[in-house]
C-alpha positions in Angstrom: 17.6 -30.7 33.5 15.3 -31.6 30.8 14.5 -35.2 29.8 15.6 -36.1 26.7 14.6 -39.1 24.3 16.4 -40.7 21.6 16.2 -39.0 18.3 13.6 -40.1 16.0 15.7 -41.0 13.2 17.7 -43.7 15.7 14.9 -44.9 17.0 13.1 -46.0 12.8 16.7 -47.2 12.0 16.3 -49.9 15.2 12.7 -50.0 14.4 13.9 -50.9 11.1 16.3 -53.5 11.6 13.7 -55.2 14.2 12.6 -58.9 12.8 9.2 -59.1 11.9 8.5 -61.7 15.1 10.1 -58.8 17.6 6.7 -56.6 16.6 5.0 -60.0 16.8 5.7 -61.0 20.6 5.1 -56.9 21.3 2.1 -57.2 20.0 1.2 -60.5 22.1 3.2 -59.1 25.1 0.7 -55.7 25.1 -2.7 -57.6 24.6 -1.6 -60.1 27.1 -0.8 -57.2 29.4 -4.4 -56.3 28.5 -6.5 -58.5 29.3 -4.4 -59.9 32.8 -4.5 -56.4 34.5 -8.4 -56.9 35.0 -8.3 -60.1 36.4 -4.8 -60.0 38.7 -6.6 -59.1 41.8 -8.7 -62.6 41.3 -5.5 -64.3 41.0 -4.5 -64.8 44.6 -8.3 -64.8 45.4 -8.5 -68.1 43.0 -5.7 -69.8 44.4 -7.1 -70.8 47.9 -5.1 -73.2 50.3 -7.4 -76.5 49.0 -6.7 -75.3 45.3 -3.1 -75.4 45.9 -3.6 -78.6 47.7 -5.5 -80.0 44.8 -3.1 -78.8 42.3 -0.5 -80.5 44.3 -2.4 -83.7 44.9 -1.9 -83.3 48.6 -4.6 -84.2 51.5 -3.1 -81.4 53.7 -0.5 -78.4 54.5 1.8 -80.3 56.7 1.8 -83.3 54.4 2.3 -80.8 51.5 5.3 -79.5 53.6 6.9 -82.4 54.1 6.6 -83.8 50.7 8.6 -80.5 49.3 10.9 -81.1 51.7 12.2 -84.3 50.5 12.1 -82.7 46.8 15.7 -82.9 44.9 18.1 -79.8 46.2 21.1 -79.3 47.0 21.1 -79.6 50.4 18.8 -82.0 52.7 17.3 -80.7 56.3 17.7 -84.7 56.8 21.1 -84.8 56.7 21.7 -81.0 58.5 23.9 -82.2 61.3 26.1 -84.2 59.5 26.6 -81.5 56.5 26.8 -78.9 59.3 29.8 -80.7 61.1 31.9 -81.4 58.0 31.3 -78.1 56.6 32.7 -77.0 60.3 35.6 -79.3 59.8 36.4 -78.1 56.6 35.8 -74.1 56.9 36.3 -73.5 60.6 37.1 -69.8 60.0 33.8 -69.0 58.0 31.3 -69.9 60.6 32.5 -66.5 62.1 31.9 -64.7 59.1 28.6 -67.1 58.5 27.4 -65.9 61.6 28.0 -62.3 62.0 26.2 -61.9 58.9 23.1 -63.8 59.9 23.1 -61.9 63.2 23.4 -58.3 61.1 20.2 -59.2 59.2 18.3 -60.2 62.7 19.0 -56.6 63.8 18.1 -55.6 60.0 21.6 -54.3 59.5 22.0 -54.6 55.4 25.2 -53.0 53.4 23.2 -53.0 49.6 24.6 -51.4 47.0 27.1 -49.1 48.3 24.7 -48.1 51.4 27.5 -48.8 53.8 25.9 -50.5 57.0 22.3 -49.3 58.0 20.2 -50.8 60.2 16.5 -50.4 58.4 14.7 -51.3 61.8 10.9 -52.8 61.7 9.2 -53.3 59.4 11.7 -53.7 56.9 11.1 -50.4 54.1 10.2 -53.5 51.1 9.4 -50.4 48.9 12.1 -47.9 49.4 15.2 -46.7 48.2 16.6 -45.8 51.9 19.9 -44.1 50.4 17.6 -41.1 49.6 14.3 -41.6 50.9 12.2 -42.2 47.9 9.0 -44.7 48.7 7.8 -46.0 45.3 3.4 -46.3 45.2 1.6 -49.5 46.1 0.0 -49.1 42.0 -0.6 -51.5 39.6 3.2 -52.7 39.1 3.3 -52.1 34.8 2.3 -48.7 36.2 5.2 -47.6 37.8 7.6 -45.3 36.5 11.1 -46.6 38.1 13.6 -45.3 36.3 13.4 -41.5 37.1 16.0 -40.6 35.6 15.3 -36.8 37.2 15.7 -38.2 40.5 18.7 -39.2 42.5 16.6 -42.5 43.5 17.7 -45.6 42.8 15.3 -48.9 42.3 17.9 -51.0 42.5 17.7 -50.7 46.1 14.2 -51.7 47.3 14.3 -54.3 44.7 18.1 -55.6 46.0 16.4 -56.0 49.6 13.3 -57.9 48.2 15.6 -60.4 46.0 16.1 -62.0 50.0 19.6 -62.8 49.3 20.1 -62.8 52.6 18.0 -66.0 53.4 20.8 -68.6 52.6 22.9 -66.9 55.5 20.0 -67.2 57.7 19.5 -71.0 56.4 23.3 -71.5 57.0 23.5 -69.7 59.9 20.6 -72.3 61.3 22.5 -75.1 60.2 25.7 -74.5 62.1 24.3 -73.7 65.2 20.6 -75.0 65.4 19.5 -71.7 66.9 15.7 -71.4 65.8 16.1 -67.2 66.0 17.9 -67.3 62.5 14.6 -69.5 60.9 12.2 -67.0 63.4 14.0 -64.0 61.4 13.2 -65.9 57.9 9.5 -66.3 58.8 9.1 -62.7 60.4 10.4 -61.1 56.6 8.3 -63.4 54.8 5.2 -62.9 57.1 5.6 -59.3 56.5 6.8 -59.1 52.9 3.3 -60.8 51.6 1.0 -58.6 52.7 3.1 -55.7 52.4 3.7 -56.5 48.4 -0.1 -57.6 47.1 0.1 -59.3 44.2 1.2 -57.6 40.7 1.1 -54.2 43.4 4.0 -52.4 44.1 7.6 -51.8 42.7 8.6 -55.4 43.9 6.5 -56.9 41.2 7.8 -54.3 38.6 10.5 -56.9 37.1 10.0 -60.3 36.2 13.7 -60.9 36.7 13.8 -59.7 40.4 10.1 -61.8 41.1 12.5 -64.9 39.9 15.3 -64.3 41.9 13.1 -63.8 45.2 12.0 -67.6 44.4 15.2 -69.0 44.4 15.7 -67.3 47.8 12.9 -68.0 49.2 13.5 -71.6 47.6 16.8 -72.0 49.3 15.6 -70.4 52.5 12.8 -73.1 52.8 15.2 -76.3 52.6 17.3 -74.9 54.8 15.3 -74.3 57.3 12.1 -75.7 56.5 12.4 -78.4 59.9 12.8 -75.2 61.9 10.5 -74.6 65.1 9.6 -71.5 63.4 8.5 -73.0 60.5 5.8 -75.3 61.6 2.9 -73.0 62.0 0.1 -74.4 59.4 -1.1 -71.0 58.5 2.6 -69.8 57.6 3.0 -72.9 55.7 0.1 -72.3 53.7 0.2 -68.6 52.7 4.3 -69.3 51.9 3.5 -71.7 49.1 0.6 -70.1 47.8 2.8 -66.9 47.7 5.5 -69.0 45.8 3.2 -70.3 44.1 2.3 -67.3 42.7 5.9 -65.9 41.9 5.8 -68.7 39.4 2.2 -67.2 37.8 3.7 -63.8 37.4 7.5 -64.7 36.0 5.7 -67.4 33.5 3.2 -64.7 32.1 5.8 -61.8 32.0 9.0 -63.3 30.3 10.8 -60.2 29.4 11.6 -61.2 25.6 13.0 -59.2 23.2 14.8 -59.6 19.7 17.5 -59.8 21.9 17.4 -61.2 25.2 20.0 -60.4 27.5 20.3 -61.8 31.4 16.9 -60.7 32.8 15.0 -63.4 30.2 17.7 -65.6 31.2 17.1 -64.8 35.5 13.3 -65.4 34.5 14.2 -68.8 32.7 15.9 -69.9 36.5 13.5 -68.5 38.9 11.2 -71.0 36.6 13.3 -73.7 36.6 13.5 -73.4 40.3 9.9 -72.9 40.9 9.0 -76.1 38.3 10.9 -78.1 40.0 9.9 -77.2 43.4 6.0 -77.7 42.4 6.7 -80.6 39.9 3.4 -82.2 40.5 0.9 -78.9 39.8 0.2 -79.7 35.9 0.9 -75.6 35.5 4.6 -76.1 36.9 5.4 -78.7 35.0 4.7 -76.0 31.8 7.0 -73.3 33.9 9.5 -76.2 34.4 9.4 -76.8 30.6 10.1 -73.3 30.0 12.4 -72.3 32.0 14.7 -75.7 31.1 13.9 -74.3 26.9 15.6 -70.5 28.5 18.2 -72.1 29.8 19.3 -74.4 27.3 18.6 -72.3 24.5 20.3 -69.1 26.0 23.8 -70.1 26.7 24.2 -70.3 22.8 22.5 -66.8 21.9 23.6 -65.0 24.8 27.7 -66.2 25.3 30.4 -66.7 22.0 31.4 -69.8 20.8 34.8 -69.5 23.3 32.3 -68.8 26.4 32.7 -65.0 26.8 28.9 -63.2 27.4 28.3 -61.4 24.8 27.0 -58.0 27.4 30.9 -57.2 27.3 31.0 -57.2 31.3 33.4 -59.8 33.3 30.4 -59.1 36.3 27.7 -60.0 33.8 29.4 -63.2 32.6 29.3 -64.1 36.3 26.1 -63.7 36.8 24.7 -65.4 33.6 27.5 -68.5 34.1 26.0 -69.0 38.1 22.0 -68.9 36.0 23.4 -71.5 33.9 25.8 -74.0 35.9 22.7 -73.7 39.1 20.1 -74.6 36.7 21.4 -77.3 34.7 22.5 -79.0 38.5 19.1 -78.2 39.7 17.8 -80.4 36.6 20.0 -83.0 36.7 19.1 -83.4 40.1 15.7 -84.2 39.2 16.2 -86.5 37.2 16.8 -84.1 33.6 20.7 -83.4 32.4 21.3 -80.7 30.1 22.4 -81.7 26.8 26.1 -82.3 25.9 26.2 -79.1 23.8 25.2 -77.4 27.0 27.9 -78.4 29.0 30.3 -77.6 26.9 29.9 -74.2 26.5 29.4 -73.5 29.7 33.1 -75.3 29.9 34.1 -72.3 27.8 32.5 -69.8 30.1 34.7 -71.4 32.7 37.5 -71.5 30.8 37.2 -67.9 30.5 36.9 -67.3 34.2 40.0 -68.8 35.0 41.6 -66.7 31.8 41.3 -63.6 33.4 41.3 -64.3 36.9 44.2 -62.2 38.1 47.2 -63.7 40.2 46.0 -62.1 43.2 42.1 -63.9 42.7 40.7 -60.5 41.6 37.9 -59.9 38.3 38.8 -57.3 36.4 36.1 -54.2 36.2 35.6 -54.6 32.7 31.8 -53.5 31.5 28.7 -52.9 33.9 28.6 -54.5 37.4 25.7 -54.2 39.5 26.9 -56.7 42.4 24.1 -59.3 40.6 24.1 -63.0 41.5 21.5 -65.9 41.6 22.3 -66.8 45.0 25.2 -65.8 47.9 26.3 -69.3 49.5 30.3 -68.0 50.5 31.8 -65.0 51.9 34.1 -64.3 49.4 35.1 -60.6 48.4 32.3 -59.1 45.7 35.1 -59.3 43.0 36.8 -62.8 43.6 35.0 -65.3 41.2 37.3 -68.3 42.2 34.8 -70.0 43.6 33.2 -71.0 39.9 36.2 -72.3 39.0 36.1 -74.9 42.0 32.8 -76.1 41.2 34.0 -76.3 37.8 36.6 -78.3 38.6 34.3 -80.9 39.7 31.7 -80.8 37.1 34.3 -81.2 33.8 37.2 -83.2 36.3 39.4 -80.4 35.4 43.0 -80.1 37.7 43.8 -76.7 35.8 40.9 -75.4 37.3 41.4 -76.7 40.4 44.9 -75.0 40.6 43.4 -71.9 39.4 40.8 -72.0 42.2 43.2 -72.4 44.9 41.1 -73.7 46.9 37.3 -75.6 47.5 35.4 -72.5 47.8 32.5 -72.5 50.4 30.1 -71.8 47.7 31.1 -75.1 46.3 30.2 -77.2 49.1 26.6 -75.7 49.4 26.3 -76.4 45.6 27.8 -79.5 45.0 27.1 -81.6 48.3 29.3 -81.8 51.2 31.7 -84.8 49.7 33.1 -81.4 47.6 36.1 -80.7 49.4 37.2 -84.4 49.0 37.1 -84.8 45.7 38.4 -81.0 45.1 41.3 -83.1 47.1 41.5 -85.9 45.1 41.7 -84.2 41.5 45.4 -85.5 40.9 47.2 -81.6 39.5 50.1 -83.6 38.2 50.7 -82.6 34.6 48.4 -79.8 34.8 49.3 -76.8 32.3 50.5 -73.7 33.9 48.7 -70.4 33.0 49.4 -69.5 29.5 47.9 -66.6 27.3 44.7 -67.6 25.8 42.4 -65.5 23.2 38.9 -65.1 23.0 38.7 -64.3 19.0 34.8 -64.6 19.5 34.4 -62.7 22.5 36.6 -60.4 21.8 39.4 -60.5 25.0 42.9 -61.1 24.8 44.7 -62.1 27.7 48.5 -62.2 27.7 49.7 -64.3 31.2 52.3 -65.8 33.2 52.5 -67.3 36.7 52.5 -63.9 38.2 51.5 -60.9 35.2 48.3 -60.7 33.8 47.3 -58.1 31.2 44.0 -58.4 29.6 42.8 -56.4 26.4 39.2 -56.0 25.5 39.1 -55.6 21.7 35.3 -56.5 21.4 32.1 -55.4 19.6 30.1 -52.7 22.1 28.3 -55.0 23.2 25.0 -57.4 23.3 25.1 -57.3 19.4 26.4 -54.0 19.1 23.9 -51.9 20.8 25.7 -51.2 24.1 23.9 -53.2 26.9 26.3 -53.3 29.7 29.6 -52.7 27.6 31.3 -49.9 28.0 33.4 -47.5 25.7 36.9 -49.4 26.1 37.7 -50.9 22.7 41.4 -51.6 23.3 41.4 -50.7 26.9 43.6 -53.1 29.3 43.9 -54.3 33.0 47.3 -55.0 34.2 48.8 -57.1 36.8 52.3 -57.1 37.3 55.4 -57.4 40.1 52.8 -58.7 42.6 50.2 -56.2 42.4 47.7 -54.7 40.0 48.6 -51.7 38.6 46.4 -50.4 35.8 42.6 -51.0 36.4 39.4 -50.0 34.8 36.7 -48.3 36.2 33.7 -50.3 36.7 30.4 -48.8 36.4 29.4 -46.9 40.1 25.5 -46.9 39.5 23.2 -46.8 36.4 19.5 -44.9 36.7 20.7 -42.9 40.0 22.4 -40.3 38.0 22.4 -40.4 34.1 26.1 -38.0 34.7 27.8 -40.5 36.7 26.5 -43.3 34.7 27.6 -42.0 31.4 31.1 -40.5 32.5 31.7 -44.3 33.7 31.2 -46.1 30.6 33.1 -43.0 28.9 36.2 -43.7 27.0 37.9 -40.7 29.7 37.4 -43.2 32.0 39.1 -46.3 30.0 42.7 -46.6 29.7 42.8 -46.4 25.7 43.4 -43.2 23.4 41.2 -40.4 23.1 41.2 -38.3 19.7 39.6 -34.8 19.6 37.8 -35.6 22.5 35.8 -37.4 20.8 34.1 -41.2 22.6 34.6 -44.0 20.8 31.3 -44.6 20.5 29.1 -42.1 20.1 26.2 -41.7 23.0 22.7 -42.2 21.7 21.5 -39.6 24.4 21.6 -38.5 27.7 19.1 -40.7 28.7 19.6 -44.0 26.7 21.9 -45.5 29.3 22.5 -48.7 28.2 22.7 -48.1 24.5 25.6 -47.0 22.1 26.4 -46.1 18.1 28.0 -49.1 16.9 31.2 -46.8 15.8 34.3 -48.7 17.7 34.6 -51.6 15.4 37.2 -54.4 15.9 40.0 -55.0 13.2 42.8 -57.7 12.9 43.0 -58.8 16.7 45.3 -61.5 17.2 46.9 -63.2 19.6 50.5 -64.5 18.8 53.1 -66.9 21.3 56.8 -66.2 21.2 59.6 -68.1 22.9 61.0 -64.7 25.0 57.2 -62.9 25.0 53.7 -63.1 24.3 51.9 -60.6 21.8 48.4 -58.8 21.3 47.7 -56.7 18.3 44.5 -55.3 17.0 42.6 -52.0 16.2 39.4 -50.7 15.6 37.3 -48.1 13.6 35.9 -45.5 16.0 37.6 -42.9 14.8 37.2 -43.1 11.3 34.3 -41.7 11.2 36.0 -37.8 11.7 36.2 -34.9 9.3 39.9 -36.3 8.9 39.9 -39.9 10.2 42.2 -41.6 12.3 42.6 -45.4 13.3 44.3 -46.7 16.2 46.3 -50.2 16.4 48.0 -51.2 20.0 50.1 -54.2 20.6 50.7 -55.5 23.7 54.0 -57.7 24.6 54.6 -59.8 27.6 58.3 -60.7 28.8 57.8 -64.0 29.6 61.5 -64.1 31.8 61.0 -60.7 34.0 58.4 -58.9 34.7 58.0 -56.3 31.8 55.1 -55.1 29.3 55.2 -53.1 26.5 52.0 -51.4 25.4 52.3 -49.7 22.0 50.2 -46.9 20.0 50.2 -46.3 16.2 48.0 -43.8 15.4 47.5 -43.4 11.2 45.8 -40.6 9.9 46.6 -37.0 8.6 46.6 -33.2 9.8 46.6 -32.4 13.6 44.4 -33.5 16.6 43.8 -33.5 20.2 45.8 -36.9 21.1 45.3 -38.1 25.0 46.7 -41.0 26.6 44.9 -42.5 29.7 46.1 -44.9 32.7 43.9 -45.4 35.7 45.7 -46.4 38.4 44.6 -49.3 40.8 43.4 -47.3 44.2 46.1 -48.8 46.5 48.9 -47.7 43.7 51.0 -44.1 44.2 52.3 -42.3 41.4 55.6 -39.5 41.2 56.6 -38.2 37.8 60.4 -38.3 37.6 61.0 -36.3 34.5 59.6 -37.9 31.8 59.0 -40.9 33.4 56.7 -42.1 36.5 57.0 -44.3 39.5 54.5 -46.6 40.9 54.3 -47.3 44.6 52.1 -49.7 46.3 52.7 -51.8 49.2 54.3 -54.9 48.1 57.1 -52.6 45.7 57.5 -50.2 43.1 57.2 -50.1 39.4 58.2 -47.5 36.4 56.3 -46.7 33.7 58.8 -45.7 30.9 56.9 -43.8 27.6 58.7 -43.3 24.6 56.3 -40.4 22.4 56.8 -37.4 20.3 57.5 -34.0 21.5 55.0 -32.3 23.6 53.4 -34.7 25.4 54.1 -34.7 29.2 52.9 -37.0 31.7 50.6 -35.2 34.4 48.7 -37.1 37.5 45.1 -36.0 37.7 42.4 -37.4 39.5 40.3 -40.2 39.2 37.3 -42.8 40.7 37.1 -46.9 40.6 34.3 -48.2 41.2 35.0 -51.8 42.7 31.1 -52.5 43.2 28.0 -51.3 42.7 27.1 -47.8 44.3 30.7 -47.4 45.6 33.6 -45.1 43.9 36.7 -44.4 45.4 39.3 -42.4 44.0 42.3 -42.9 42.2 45.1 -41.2 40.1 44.8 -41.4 36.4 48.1 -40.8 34.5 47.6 -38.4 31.5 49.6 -37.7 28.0 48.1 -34.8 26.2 48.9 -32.7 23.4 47.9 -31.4 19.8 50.1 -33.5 17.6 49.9 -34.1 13.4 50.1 -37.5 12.4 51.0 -40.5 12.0 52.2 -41.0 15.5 53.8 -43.9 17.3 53.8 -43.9 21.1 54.9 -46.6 23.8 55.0 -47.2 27.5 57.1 -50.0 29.1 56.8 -51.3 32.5 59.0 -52.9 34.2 60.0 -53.2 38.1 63.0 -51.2 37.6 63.7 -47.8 35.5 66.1 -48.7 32.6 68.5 -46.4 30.8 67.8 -44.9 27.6 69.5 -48.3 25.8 68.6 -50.4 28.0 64.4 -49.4 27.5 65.8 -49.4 23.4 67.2 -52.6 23.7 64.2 -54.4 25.8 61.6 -52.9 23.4 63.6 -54.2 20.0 63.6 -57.8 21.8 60.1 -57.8 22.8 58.7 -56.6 19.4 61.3 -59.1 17.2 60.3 -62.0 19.6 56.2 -61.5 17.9 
């Protein structure tokens, strides 16, 4: 297939809407790009093991070594076998898990990105995608051509494996058992990752963002191990901080800034936060440490809403940019430099909208991109469980609702927040606390309507990052439900992004959303083929409310997609939650004239059966069965056709999506209850006049 671009006419309207300073910094960005390609095989030339000394102000390597060792972190190789034994005590079943990780990456066994388990043998491929075989060239790194969109490769991969992730469960593996094999394995990667990445060479050094996350490995993998047998060889010593070192040259003089920034600027910002703070005295960190705290700070107000939702659209996403921001504003405080108030509080909102649509069962919902991205793994818990923020929250804002939405003191906690965490989780008094209630997002854009045990959450926000698309997808209006002890109706996720442009763009498709489709038209309108992370700014949000009633809870809102046709049409739903059994009502009102193509999608959650029973359709899973009762206008018949979710990154599995489909004139009015038992025709008549009058 033939690479296409975007069309010119797109491409002067953004041009055109660009603020003077975005040409500015391009400008700056190209010339500096310029003149550093010349001189960045000097670089590592120029910073010999006495100029890092002298940067440093130390007399030699060891004493070097030692002196970072005592920096501020959050843990301490002094106090190893007393944070070791309590975190024994307090997770006795996660050493297993701790350790049979550690030991798969000693025999090079890694599960990235959908892969499944492969062992990668010796040396590790640092510049290959190993699903497919592609090997990316040791050129100048601004010289690579990554995406390839006519390829089935993937650089996700190689740079996945290079981020060194997998460090802290070396580091914790070493912790619990003292075996020197897990810090041997640590300096074995490193010693062959340097020379087999030369500086600013290779695909590895293609992305600020992943050069940043390295460092915090690499960061965490030195205090946990850094009093390690393995680690005391001077000449390991030395070329390990001088590499750092350099990771903190290249992420400081290629910020990826834009007119709007989106999580990579952010990543940067922490990997030089991390690396500031880890060479405080150099002069040159102390300007990475200064901007990286100015990224940080200043981010978290341009890149999340005033109620705490990221504005890329993507519950994933807003994980990953709420760990960037809660690690580095405890990293600074920790030396000695809080955040400001303003600061905190929002990231108190992003919390707040964690534990808002945290299912019952601890699950995320798929909602926008995912690509499996974090700043660092410290638990074991499932890819799509993001509980464990919520326990650290509790800590940090002294919060008892968020402890009872945790559950528990999650292991990531621990490693973050010292080893006392689990005591104080303990001691947070949840007398009094509120239970869950339905809670809007008016900024953001997400509803979520909520009891002790139903969850339904409505996405009825702008496309995303500013309306260009980013990592939203095409689900204005699209839901997640949870309900009778299981999750019924999911979304999608995202499967991959560059590794097919086709699977990436029938993901964030409205087919693959559970909203209405008209004329088969998307919601938003693709830019092309190949612009995989933008979309037209068609799907516009209208009069979204959230409203409280003493027998059920109500959502109601529209949006302007599909007014743009030859005969336009707009779409309002209203969602309504019994709050005394467990039943939802989802309803349709489709305004509009003459006849179109009307289709009604539900994905079904993967571990969820369907049957049609005449009109209606049972759901099956495990723990019980559901109905799904519609009430619509004549022709449209339910059919069970099939479908993928795409729970993480690279993986798909499939499903069974529930269709309604016919040609119909409108207006139109359609509704779907469900409820754990199938009602008779009064019955479903009386339920859904009660539910609607209680609005």
């Amino acid at each position: 297939m033939k690479r296409t671009h975007d069309p010119l006419a797109v491409r002067i309207r953004r041009a055109l809407n660009r603020p003077p300073e975005y040409f500015l910094h391009r400008a700056i960005d190209a010339a500096g790009r310029r003149i550093r390609r010349p001189w960045s095989h000097m670089v590592p030339r120029l910073l010999t093991e006495r100029a890092l000394l002298s940067a440093l102000g130390a007399r030699d390597v060891d004493g070097l070594w030692a002196d970072l060792t005592r920096q501020p972190f959050f843990v301490d190789a002094a106090t190893r076998k007393a944070t070791a034994e309590r975190f024994t005590a307090s997770y006795p079943d996660a050493r297993h898990d701790i350790l049979r990780a550690a030991d798969a990456v000693v025999r090079h066994e890694f599960d990235l990105l959908g892969s499944g388990p492969r062992t990668l043998g010796t040396p590790l491929p640092w510049h290959d995608d190993f699903k497919t075989g592609r090997r990316w060239p040791m050129s100048y790194s601004t010289d690579i051509e990554y995406l390839e969109l006519e390829r089935s490769s993937d650089v996700k991969v190689p740079w996945e494996l290079s981020r060194c992730q997998h460090f802290t469960r070396l580091g914790q593996a070493y912790w619990l058992t003292g075996d020197d094999r897990y810090a041997q394995e640590f300096v074995a990667e490193v010693s062959d990752w340097i020379p087999a990445n030369p500086y600013v060479r290779g695909v590895n050094w293609a992305c600020a963002m992943d050069v940043g996350l390295r460092a915090v490995s690499w960061i965490w993998g030195f205090h946990y191990m850094s009093d390690a047998p393995a680690c005391r060889d001077a000449s390991f010593r030395s070329t390990f901080l001088r590499t750092l070192f350099l990771h903190g040259e290249f992420v400081a003089t290629h910020l990826e800034r834009g007119d709007v920034n989106g999580n990579h600027y952010l990543c940067d910002g922490v990997g030089l936060v991390f690396l500031g703070c880890f060479f405080k005295r150099a002069r040159r960190a102390g300007r990475w440490l200064a901007t990286g705290r100015a990224i940080v700070e200043q981010e978290i107000f341009s890149q999340t809403t005033a109620d705490g939702v990221d504005f890329e659209q993507s519950t994933a996403y807003h994980r990953l940019v709420l760990e960037a921001f809660l690690t580095a504003y405890e990293l600074l405080r920790r030396h000695g430099e809080e955040a400001p108030p303003e600061c905190r509080t929002r990231l108190e909102r992003m919390c707040e909208f964690v534990q808002a649509y945290t299912k019952p069962d601890g699950r995320a919902p798929l909602i926008g991109d995912a690509d499996d991205g974090r700043i660092q793994i410290l638990g074991v818990q499932p890819i799509n469980d993001h509980r464990y923020l919520l326990s650290s929250a509790a800590l940090l804002f002294e919060r008892a609702d968020f402890k009872m939405a945790a559950g528990r003191c999650w292991e990531e906690t621990f490693w973050l927040l010292g080893s006392d965490a689990p005591r104080r989780f303990d001691d947070l008094d949840t007398a009094g606390a509120p239970a869950p209630r339905s809670v809007a997002f008016p900024n953001g854009g997400v509803y979520v309507l909520r009891t002790t045990d139903a969850h339904l959450i409505v996405d009825c926000a702008e496309v995303g990052m500013n309306g260009r698309g980013g990592h939203g997808h095409n689900d204005i209006l699209s839901f997640e439900l949870f309900l009778g002890g299981r999750n019924l109706i999911s979304d999608c996720g995202a499967f991959v992004y560059t590794a097919s442009r086709e699977w990436r763009n029938t993901f964030r498709s409205t087919a693959f959303h559970n909203t209405v489709q008209i004329d088969d038209e998307e919601l938003n309108r693709f830019v092309g083929p190949d612009a995989l992370w933008q979309l037209h700014y068609d799907a516009r949000p209208i009069d979204a409310a959230l409203r409280s009633g003493l027998r059920a809870d109500a959502f109601r809102g529209g949006h302007r997609g599909y007014e743009r046709l030859p005969s336009p049409v707009s779409h309002t739903r209203e969602c309504f939650l019994d709050k005394t059994q467990a039943r939802v009502l989802v309803r349709d009102r489709l305004d509009g004239s003459g006849e179109h193509r009307v289709i009604w999608r539900f994905h079904l959650d993967p571990a969820i059966g369907a049957c049609i029973d005449g009109a209606d359709v049972r759901l099956s899973g495990d723990s019980g069965t559901s109905w799904l009762l519609p009430s619509l206008p004549t022709g449209f018949q339910p059919s069970l056709e099939p479908g993928w979710v795409s729970p993480s990154y690279g993986v798909k599995v499939p499903t069974t999506v529930l269709v309604w489909r016919a040609s119909a004139r409108l207006p139109i009015v359609g509704s779907y209850l469900f409820a754990e038992s199938r009602l008779a025709p009064d019955e479903r008549t009386s339920v859904v006049e009660v539910l609607s009058a209680s609005e």
